[in-house]
Every structure is written in C-alpha cells, then in structure tokens.
C-alpha positions as CSV (number, residue, x, y, z in Angstrom):
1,X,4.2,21.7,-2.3
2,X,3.6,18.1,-4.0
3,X,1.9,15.1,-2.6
4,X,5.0,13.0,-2.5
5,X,5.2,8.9,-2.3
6,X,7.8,6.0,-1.8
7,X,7.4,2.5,-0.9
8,X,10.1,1.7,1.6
9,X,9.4,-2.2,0.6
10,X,6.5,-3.8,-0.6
11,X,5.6,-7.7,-0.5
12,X,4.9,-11.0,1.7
13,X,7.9,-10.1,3.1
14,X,7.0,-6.5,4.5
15,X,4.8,-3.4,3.8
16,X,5.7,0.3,4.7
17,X,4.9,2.7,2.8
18,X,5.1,6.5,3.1
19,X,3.2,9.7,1.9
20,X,3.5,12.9,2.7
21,X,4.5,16.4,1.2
22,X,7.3,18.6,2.0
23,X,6.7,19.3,5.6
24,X,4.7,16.3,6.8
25,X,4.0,12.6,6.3
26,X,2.4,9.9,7.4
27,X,3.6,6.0,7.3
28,X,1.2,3.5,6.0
29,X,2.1,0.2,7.6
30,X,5.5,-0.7,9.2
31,X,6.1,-4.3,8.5
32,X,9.8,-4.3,8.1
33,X,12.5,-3.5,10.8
34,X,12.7,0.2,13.0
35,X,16.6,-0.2,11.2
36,X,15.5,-0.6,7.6
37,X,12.7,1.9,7.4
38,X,15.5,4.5,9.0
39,X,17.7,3.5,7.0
40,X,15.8,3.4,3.6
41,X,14.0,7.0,4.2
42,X,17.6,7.9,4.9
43,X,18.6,7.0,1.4
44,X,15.6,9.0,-0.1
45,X,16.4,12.2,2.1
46,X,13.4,11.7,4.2
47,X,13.9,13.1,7.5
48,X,11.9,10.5,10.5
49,X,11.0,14.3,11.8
50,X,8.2,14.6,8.6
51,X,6.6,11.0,9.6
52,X,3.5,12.8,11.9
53,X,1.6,9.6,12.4
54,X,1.4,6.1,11.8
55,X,-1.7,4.1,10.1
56,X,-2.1,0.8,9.8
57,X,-4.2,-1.7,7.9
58,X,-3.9,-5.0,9.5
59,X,-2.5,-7.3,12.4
60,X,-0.5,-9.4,9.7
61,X,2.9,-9.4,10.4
62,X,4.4,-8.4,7.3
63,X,2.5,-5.1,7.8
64,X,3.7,-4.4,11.7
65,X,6.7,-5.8,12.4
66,X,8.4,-2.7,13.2
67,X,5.1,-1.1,14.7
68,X,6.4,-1.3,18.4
69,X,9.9,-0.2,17.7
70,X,9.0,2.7,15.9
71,X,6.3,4.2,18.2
72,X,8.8,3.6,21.4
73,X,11.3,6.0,19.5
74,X,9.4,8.6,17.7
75,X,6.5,8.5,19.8
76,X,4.3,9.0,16.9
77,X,0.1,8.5,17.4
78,X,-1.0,5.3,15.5
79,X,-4.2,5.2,13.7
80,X,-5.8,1.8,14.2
81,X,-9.1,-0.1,14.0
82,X,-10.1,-1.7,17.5
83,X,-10.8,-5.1,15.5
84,X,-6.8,-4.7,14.8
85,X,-5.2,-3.1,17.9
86,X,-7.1,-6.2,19.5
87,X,-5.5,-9.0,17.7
88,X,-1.7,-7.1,17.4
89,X,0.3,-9.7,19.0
90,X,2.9,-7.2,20.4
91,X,2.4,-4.1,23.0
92,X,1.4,-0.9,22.2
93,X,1.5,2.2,24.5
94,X,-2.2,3.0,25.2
95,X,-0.5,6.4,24.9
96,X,0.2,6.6,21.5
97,X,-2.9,4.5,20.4
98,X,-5.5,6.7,18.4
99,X,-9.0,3.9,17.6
100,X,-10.5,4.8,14.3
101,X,-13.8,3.2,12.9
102,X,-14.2,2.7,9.0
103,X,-14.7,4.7,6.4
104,X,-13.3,8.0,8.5
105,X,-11.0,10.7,7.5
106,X,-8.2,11.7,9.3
107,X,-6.2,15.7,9.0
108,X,-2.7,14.9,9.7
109,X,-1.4,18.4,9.0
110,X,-2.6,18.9,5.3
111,X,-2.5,15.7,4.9
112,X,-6.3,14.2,4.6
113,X,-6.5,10.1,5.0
114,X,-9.1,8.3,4.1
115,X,-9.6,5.1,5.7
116,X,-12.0,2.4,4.4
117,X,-13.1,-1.2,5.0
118,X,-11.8,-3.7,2.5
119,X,-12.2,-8.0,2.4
120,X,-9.1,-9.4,3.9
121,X,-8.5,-12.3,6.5
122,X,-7.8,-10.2,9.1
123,X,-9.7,-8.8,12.3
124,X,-10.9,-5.4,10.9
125,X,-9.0,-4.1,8.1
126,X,-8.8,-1.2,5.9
127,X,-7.0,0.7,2.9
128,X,-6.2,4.0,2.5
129,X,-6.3,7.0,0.4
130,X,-4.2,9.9,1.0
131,X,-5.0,13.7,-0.3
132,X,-3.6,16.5,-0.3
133,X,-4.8,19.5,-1.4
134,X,-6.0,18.4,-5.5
135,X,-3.7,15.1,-5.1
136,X,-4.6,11.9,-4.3
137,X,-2.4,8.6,-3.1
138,X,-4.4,5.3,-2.4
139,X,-2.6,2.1,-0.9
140,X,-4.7,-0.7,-1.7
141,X,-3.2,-4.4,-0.7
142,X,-4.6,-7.3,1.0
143,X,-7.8,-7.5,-1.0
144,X,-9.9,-10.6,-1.8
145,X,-11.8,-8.9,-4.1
146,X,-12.9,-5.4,-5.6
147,X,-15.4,-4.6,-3.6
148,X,-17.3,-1.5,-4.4
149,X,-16.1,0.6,-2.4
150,X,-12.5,-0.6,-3.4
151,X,-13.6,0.8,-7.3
152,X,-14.9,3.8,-5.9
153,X,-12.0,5.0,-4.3
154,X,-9.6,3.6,-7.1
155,X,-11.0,5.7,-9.6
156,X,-10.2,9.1,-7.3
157,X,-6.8,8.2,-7.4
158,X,-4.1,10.2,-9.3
159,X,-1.8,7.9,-8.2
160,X,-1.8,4.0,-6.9
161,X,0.2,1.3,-4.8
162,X,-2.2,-1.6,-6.3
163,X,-1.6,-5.2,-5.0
164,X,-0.7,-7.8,-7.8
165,X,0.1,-10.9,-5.4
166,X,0.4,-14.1,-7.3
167,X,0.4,-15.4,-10.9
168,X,-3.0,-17.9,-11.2
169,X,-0.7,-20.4,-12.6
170,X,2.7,-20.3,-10.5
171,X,0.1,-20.6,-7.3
172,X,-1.5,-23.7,-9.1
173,X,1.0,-25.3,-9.6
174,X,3.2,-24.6,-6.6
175,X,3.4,-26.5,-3.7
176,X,1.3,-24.9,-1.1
177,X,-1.6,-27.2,-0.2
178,X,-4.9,-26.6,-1.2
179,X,-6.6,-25.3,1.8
180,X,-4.0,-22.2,1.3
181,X,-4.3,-22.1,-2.6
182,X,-7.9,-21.6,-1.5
183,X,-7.6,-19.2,0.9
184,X,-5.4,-16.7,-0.9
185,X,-8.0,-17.5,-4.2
186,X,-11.1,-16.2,-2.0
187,X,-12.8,-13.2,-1.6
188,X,-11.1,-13.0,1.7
189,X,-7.4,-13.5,0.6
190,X,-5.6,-11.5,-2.4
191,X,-5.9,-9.8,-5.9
192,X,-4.5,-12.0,-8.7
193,X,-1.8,-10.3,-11.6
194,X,-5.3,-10.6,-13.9
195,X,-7.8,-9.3,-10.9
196,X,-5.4,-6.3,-10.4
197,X,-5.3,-5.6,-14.1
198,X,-8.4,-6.3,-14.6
199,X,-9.6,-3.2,-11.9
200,X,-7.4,-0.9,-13.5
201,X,-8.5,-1.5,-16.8
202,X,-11.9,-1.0,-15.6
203,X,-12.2,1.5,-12.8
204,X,-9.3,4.2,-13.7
205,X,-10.2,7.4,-13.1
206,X,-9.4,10.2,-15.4
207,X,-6.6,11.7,-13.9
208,X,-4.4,8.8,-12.9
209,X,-0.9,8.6,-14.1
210,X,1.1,6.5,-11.7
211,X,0.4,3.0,-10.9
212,X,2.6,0.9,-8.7
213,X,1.8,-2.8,-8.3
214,X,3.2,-4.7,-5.2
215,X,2.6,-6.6,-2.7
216,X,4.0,-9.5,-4.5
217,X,4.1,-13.1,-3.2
218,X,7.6,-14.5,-2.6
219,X,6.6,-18.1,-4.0
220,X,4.1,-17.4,-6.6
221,X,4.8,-14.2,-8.6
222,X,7.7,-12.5,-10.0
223,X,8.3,-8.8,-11.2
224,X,8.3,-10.1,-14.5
225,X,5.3,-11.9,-14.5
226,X,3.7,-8.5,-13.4
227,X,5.1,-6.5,-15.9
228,X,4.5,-8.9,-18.9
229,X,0.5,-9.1,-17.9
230,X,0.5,-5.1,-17.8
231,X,2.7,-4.5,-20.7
232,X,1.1,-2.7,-23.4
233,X,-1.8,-1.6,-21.1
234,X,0.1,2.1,-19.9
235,X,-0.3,4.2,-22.7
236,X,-0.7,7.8,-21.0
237,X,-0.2,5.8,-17.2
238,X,3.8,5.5,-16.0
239,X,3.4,1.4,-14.8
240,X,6.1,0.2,-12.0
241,X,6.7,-2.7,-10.0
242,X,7.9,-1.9,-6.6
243,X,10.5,-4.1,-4.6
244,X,10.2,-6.7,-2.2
245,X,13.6,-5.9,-1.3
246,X,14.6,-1.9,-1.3
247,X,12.7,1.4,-1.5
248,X,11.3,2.5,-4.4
249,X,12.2,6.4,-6.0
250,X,10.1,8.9,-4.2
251,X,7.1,9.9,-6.4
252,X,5.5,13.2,-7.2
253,X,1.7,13.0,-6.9
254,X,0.4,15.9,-8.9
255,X,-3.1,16.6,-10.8
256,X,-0.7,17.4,-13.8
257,X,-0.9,14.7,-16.9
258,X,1.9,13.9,-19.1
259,X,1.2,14.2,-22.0
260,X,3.0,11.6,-23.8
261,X,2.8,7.8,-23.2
262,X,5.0,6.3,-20.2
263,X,7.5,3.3,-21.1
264,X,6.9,0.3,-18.3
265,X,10.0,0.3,-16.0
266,X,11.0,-1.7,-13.0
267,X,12.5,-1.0,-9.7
C-alpha cells in the first residue's frame, strides 16, 4: 500500500485536505461544507469509511467550517490543540474531542501524524506531517514565516501541500488597508509566492518529488501568478497548483524518484 493524497479544496475560501492509504485516512482540516467534502471524496472514490480521524490546525473559519457537521455524522475523534478547541466558535462533542500539545505524534492505524507548532494569528496552531511506512506528506499553510522547525520538517518531505498565498505586488497594490496588508506581510500572517519559493529552493530534501502550492488568496494571487514564479524551478520535482474551487487528483506518495524532469501543470 501507497501513502495517498488529495486536496479536497485549498484556499481563503476553504481547507480540507486528506491523507491516507488504502485502508485508512485521516482529514486535515474541514473548512468547506459536510456536502462538498462528501461529495468531492465521492468523485475520487474515497469512501467517508477510510477517514479514521480528524486533525485540525486552527480556529479560522476557512479551515473548520464543516468541523461540527462532520463529527455529528461520522463520529470521528478530532485531534486539536486546547489553545484552538478553546477559541472554535461552534460546539464540539466533548466526546469526540481528543487535546493534543505540540510537537506530538499521533498512530492513526499506520498512519503516523506529526503535529508541530508554526507562527500564525491564531490561538495555538500547528502543521502537519503525515507518514507512512518510508512515505511522507506534510501540510504546511498559514505560516508567517519559515521558522526552523517549519525547514526541518519540509526537507523530510517526499511530498508537500506548501502555502503560496499572495503575490507581493497584487497585495500592494490592492485595496485592503494597510493594517491588513501588514498583518498578512508579518511573521504572524502568510508565506508570499517568493517566501514559498524561496523555502523550497532552499530546504528540499533529497527525496521530494511532489510539490503542491495552495492556499491561495482570493484577492491577491492567481494560479498563474504561482506557476510563472515557480516555472523553471521543477526539474526532477512534478509542481501543481491546487484549486480553490474543486479537489485535486489523488496523489501517490512513494520514496520512488522519477527519473526524468516533471512538466508544471495546473489543476
């Protein structure tokens, strides 16, 4: 069995994300509707019966939106900082609530998840890596900055979902006022097209193939702004741009290299 991966939608307007392999899974976020996440695993032959727990990195609501609905039906555990279960602005069922303190790993089945702090205006939030057996996934979005830590786990990766929020000049010249260009600048708020390139030029590891940018602001980036400012930067490394609006393909994460340079594609 294969690490597997598909982003069921990634951007300002909703995260979820899932990982698993061929018996069990694991959700990463649920910030779009209980319907669409049914609906879009539906359309990549995931069955809601592999998703064995629920993790989530923030309070935002683009990363929970669907966090109630979902653990009301499936009844699935939900892995959650008490920084974050704290300010969640909608119920959860104490019953279903599993506390976690950063870094920590977590076996869900095979599955090992690997939760660590990261710089985000948010109560206590984290990113994630997913393993399983030599395989590893990371899900790294809402980060001010590259931390260390952030580098450190980057460059275990054989495969990333790496947030590229906003183009330096579409945010400076947009109209959001300065206190917000600010915030989403700061060390607290986002990574930049540039900033994300700039970590994966520098802190690849050796046996990453499969980078997927996302996270994408609404108002200040476009999937062609992010593919233009990696473009020529793939060589051995398949580059994608995930949607704000569907699911992506389902990925196979494997320790296996191509062995032949990977055209950039969007989806």
């Amino acid at each position: 069995m294969n690490l597997q991966f598909a982003s069921l939608n990634s951007g300002s307007n909703g995260n979820c994300y899932y990982v698993g392999n061929e018996t069990e899974a694991v959700l990463i976020d649920a910030g779009i509707s209980l319907r669409e996440i049914e609906r879009r695993m539906g359309r990549l032959r995931l069955p809601m019966e592999r998703v064995k727990a629920l993790f989530i990195s923030h309070e935002h609501s683009d990363h929970v939106t669907g966090l109630t609905a979902l653990t009301r039906k499936f009844k699935i555990p939900v892995f959650i900082t008490e920084g974050t279960h704290s300010a969640l602005s909608q119920p959860l069922d104490p019953e279903f609530v599993q506390i976690i303190k950063a870094p920590v790993s977590t076996q869900i089945g095979g599955l090992e998840i690997h939760s660590f702090s990261k710089h985000h205006d948010a109560a206590e939030p984290i990113s994630f890596v997913v393993s399983y057996e030599e395989s590893s996934m990371g899900v790294f979005t809402d980060i001010g900055h590259a931390c260390a830590e952030v580098k450190k786990q980057f460059k275990r990766c054989d495969a990333v979902l790496l947030e590229s929020n906003y183009c330096d000049t579409m945010l400076e010249e947009g109209r959001y006022p300065d206190h917000l260009k600010r915030r989403i600048r700061g060390r607290q708020g986002h990574l930049s097209n540039d900033q994300a390139l700039e970590l994966f030029l520098k802190h690849k590891g050796k046996n990453l193939h499969t980078l997927i940018l996302g996270h994408l602001s609404q108002n200040n980036n476009t999937m062609d702004k992010v593919s233009k400012v990696f473009n020529g930067h793939s060589k051995r490394i398949e580059i994608v741009v995930a949607s704000r609006h569907k699911e992506s393909p389902l990925f196979t994460i494997t320790r296996k290299k191509a062995g032949t340079p990977n055209q950039l594609s969007l989806f």
